[in-house]
N, C-alpha and C positions, 0 to 999 in steps of 0.2 A: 446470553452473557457476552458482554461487547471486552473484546480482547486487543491487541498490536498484532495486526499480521505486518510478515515481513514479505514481500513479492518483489519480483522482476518486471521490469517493463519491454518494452519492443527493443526499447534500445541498450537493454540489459545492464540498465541501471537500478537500483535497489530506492524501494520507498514502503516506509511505515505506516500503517493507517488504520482504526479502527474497525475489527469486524469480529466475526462469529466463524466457529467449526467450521458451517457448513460452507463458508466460501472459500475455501480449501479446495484447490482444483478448478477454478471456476476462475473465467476472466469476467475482470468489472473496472467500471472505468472512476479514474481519480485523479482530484484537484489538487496538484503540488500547491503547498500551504508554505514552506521553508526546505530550507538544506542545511545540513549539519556532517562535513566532512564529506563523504560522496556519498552521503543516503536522502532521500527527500524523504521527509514528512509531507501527508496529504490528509485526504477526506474521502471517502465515497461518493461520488455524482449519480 
């Protein structure tokens, strides 16, 4: 079930993107798609 996780990045800026439970905990890498206010919107790569 593909949900919005909300994460941090290296540079401890917040971006949205499509994912599941189990990537909770888990670093993965993602393509900023847009910015909205200081949050990026991405994808999973």
């Amino acid at each position: 079930n593909e949900r919005e996780l909300l994460a941090r990045m290296e540079s401890d800026e917040m971006v949205v993107f499509p994912g599941s439970e189990k990537q909770i905990g888990r670093f993965t890498r993602v393509e900023l798609l847009s910015l909205k206010g200081s949050t990026f919107t991405g994808k999973e790569i």
